[in-house]
N, C-alpha and C positions, 0 to 999 in steps of 0.2 A: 769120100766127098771132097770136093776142091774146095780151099779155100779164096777167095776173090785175089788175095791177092800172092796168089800163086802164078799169076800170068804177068804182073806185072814184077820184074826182078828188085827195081827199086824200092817195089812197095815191101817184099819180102826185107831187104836188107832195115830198110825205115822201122819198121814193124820189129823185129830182131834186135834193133838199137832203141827202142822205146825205155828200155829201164834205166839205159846207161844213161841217157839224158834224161831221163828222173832226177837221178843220185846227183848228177849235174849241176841243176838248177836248186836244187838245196844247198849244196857245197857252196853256189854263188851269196847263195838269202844268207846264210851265216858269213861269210865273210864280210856282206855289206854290213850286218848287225853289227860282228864287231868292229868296222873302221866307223863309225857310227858315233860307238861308245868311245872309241880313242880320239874321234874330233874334238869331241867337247860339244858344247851346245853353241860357242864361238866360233868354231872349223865350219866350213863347206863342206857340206855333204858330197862325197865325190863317189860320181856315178861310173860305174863298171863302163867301161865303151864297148865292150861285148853282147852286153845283155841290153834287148831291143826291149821298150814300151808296149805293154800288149795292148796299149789303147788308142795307139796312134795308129794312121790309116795308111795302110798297105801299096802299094803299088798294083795295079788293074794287071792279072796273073804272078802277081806272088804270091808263093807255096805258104801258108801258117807253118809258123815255130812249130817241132813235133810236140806234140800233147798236148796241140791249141786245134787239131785238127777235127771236124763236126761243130764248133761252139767257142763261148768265149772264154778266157783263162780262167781258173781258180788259183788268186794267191794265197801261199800257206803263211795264216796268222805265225807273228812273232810269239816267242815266250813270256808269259809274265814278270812284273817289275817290280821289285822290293819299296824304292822310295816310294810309291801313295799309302801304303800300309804304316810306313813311317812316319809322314804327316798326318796322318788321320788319328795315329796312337797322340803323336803331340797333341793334337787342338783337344781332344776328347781329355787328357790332364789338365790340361790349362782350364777345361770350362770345367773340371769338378773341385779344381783346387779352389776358382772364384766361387765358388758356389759354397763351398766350406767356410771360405775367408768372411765371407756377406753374411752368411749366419751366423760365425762366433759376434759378427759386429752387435749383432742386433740383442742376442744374449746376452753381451756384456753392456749395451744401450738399456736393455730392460733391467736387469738385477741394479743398476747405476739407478734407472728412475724407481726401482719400489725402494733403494735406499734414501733413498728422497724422501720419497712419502713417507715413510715411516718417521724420519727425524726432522719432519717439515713441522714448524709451529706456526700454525695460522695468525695471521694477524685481524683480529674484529674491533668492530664498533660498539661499544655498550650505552647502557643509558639506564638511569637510575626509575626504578620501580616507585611510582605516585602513591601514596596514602591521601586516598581521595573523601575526606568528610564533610562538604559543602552539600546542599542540597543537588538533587538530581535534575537537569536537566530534561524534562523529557518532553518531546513535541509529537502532537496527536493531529489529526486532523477535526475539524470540526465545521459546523453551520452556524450563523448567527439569526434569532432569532427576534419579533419582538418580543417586548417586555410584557404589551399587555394587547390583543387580537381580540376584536369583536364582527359580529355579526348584526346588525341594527335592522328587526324586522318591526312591519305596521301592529300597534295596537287598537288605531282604530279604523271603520271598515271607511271606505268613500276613494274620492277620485284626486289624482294627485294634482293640487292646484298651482305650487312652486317651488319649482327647485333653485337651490341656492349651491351645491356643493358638484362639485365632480372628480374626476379620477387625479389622483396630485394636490387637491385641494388640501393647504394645511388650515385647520381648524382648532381654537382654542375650545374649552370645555363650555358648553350651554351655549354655543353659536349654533345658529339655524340653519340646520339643513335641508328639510322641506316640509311642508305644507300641506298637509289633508285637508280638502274640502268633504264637509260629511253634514250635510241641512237635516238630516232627518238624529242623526245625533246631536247637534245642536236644541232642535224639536223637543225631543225626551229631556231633555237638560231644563228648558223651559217649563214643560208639566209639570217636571219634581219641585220645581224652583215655586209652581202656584200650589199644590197640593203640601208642601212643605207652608205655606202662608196660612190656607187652613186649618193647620192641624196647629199652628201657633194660637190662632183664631178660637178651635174646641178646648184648647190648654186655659185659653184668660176665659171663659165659659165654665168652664169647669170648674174653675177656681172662686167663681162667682157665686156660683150653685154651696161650692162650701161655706162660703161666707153666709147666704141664705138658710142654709139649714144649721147653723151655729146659732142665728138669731132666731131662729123660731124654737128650738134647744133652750135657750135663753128662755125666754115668755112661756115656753110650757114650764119650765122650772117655776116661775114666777107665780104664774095659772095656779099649779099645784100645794104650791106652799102656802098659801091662802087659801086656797078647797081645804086642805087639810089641817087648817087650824078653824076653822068656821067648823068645820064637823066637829071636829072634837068640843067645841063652845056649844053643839046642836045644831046652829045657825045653817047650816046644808046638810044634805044629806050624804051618808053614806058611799052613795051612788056614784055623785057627781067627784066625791074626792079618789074614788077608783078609775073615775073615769080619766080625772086629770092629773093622775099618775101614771096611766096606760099615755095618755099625748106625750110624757116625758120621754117615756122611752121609744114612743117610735120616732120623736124628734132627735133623739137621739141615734138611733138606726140609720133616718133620713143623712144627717151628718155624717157617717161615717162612710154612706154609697159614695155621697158627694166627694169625700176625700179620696177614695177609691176613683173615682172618673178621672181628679185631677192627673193621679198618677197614669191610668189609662192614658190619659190626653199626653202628657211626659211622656211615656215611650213611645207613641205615636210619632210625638214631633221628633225623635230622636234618631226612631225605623225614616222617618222622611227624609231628617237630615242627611242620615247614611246615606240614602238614595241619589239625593243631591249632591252629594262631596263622591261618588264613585261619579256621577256622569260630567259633573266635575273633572276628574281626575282623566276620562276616558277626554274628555274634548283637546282634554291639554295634551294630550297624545295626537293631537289633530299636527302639531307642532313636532316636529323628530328634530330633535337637537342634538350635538356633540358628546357623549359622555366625559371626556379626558381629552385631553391635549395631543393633539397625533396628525396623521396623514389620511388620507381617505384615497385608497388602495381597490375599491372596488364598488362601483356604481350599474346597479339593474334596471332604474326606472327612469319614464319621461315624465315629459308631464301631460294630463289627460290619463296616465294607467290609472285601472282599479285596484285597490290594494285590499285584501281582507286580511281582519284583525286575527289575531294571535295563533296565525300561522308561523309556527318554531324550526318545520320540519322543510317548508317551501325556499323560494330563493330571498337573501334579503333584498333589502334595499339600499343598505351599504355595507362597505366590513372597512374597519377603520385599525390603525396599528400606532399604537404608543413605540417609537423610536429615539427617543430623549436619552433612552437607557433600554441597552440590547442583551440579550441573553446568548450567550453561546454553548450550544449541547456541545459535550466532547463524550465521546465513549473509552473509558480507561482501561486498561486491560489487568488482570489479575496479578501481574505480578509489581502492579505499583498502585495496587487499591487500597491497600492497608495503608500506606505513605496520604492520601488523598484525604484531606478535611475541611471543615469551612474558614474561609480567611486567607488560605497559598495563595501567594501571587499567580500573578500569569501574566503573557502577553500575546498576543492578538495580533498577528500580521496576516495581510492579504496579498496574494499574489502580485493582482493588478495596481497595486501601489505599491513599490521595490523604494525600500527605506524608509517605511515607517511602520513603526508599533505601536500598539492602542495597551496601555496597564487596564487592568483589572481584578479580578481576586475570586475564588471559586465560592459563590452562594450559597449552592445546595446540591445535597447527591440524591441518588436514591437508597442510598446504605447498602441496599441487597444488590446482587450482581443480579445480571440477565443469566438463564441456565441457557440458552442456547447459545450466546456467544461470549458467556465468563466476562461483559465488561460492565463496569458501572458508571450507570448513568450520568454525569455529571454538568450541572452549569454553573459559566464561568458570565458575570454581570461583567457590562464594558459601559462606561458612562459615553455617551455621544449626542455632545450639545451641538457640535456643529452640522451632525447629520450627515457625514462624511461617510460612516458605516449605514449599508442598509439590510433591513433584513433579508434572508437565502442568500448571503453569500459562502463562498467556502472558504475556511480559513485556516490557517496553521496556529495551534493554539501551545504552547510552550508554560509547561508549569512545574513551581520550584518546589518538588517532592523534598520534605525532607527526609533522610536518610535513617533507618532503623539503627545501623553500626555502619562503622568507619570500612572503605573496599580499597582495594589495589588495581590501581591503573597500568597498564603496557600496552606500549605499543603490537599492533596485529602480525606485524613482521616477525616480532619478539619467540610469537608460539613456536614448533615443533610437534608435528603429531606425527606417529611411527606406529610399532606394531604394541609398542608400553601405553598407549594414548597420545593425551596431548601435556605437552610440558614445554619449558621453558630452561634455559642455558644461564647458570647462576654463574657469575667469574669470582672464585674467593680469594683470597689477600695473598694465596703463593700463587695465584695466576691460574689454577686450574680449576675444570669446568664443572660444576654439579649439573646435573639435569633433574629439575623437580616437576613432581604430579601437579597439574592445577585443574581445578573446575570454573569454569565459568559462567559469571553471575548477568551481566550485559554485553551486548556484540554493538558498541557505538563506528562500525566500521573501519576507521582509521586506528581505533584505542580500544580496549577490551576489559574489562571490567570483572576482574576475577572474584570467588568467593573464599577459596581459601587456596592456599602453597603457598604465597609469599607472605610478609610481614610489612612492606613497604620499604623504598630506598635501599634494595638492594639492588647491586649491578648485574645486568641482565644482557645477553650478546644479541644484538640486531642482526637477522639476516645469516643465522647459525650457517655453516656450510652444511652438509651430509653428511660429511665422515667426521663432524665435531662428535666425541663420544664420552659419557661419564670419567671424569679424572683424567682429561685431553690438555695438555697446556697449551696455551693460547697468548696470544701478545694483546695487550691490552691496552690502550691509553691510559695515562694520568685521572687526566680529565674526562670522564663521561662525555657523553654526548646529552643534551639537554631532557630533562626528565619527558616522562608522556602526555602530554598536553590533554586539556579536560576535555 
């Protein structure tokens, strides 16, 4: 079989000489490489004048370079370069040496600051522990009350004829408040008053009657003692001196009905008098007057209502409140009831007047606590002439418990609770720290009132840090800082 280019002689010779300009064009590539390397990166790159651009544009029937012939050139890649493997080894030392350097820093930063801490002595504030034995302060809330609250209903029945009193009215004791008209109690009042006359009337009757039968007492005596001496002389008979012995004694009988009536007639007038001294008593109820000195706080009726008598249960007709002198309930709580007796002072402030206090002094308790809320009862008398306190107000009521045994005051800052409890930071005389147990007896917010760990006036650290720990030295001041205030 032919090959194509067997007809063409040129092509045969070309074809023949394709390797030798192979081997050619290499021998060229490394020569340029190395005048490359011997220019320097300074030198000109000097370009072979033999060896043509396979990218520049040909002249219109120019033959392609041999082995550019079908297509475009393939250049053959130079050899690999030592220098980037060089620099890359550098950078990659340089960032593990810093990277070594930066963390011995930080190690020898750290073991530097826990030497610190360790030989670091804190510097605190202390302040001397109160031995607090004055009475206890302690402030409750409370009401004040009046002294003495009534209800003023009608005793007797009828229509109301005048009122004199109304809501605010201050009223001294037996000043008139209103008025019952009642004509058919008046009425009754009058009967008793004539029936009471009568029976004054059967009393001097009866009394008369006795007088009568004492005198005829009398003359039968007389009658008889003469019958009875004529008989025994003969001079009458037997007959007549039985007979006028029998008149003695029923004159005698007679006398002693009549003494009887008198008395009859005596308790009559007396059931009458009663009569007369209750509808008496009932008219003057016509009249509702003041019991005590106070204010009149609550008015029901006009005038023209009907009122009936001795309705207890119904509404009054006034309720009236002694405020001269006020009561104030306070409810105490258990653990300051035993401290509570009659006679503690107190004081009495009210919100809605800022700076002023009312004295006073605790009255009366109930002794027994309440079981459902453990407090006892307690009221505190406030004297109030000028009326300035009124009753239902709320008040802060502040009373001077005194104290069963002597307690330890600190400051709240003072504490320390951890997983031992709660305790407090003692600073002893070489400067180092105790930490003692304490219990505590009152939480006055600011101050704390312990029951037992300290003894008082000992110095105590304000504001412990966290890592203050049992037998820690600590810098101290001379001078305390000023004890814990009450």
């Amino acid at each position: 079989m032919r090959h194509p280019t067997d007809d063409h002689p040129e092509g045969g010779a070309r074809a023949a000489g394709a390797p030798r300009d192979h081997d050619a064009r290499h021998e060229d590539a490394r020569r340029d490489d190395a005048g490359r390397e011997d220019a320097g990166p300074d030198r000109p790159h000097r370009q072979d004048p033999h060896r043509q651009d396979p990218h520049r544009e040909r002249p219109r029937g120019e033959d392609a370079p041999p082995g550019e012939a079908g297509g475009s050139p393939r250049a053959v890649p130079p050899p690999p370069r030592k220098r980037g493997f060089v620099l890359a080894a550098l950078v990659l030392a340089a960032l593990l040496g810093w990277g070594a350097y930066g963390h011995w820093q930080k190690s020898a930063a750290a073991a530097q600051t826990q030497r610190r801490t360790l030989d670091f002595v804190p510097q605190v504030r202390t302040v001397r522990a109160e031995l607090a034995d004055k009475p206890v302060e302690l402030t409750l809330p409370g009401q004040t009350e009046a002294f003495e609250t009534t209800a003023i209903f009608a005793r007797a029945t009828g229509y109301v004829a005048e009122r004199r009193a109304d809501i605010g009215t201050r009223v001294r004791r037996g000043d008139l408040l209103l008025r019952i008209g009642a004509p058919d109690l008046d009425q009754q009042l009058a009967q008793a008053e004539a029936q009471l006359g009568q029976q004054q009337a059967l009393l001097v009757q009866a009394r008369a009657s006795v007088d009568q039968a004492r005198a005829s007492l009398n003359l039968a005596n007389v009658t008889n003692s003469r019958t009875s001496t004529l008989a025994v002389q003969g001079w009458a008979s037997k007959q007549n001196a039985d007979t006028s012995q029998a008149g003695v004694l029923t004159q005698g009988a007679t006398l002693a009905a009549a003494e009887a009536g008198v008395k009859v007639a005596e308790a009559n007038l007396k059931a009458q008098g009663a009569t007369v001294d209750r509808l008496r008593a009932l008219t003057a109820f016509e009249r509702v007057t003041a019991p005590f000195d106070g204010v009149v706080t609550a008015r029901n009726v006009e005038v023209g209502n009907l009122v009936n008598a001795d309705q207890g249960t119904g509404t009054p007709l006034f309720t009236m409140d002694r405020d001269d002198v006020l009561r104030v309930s306070v409810q105490v709580p258990q653990n300051a009831a035993v401290g509570v007796r009659d006679g503690i002072a107190a004081q009495v402030a009210v919100p809605q007047m800022p700076g002023r206090r009312f004295a006073g002094h605790v009255a009366r308790s109930s002794v027994a606590l309440r079981f459902a809320s453990r407090t006892l009862v307690t009221e505190v008398d406030v004297a109030n002439p000028d009326g300035l306190l009124r009753p239902g107000l709320y008040v802060s009521v502040t009373l001077a418990v005194p104290r069963e045994q002597p307690r330890v005051k600190v400051p709240a800052e003072a504490l320390v609770f951890n997983q031992n409890g709660l305790q407090v930071a003692v600073v002893q005389d070489d400067q180092t720290v105790q930490l003692r147990k304490v219990e505590v007896e009152r939480d006055y917010g600011t101050t704390i009132e312990l029951r037992d760990g300290l003894e008082g006036h000992e110095r105590i650290v304000l504001a412990p840090p966290a890592t203050l720990r049992d037998g820690s030295k600590v810098q101290a001041p001379d001078e305390p800082a000023k004890s814990a205030s009450r």
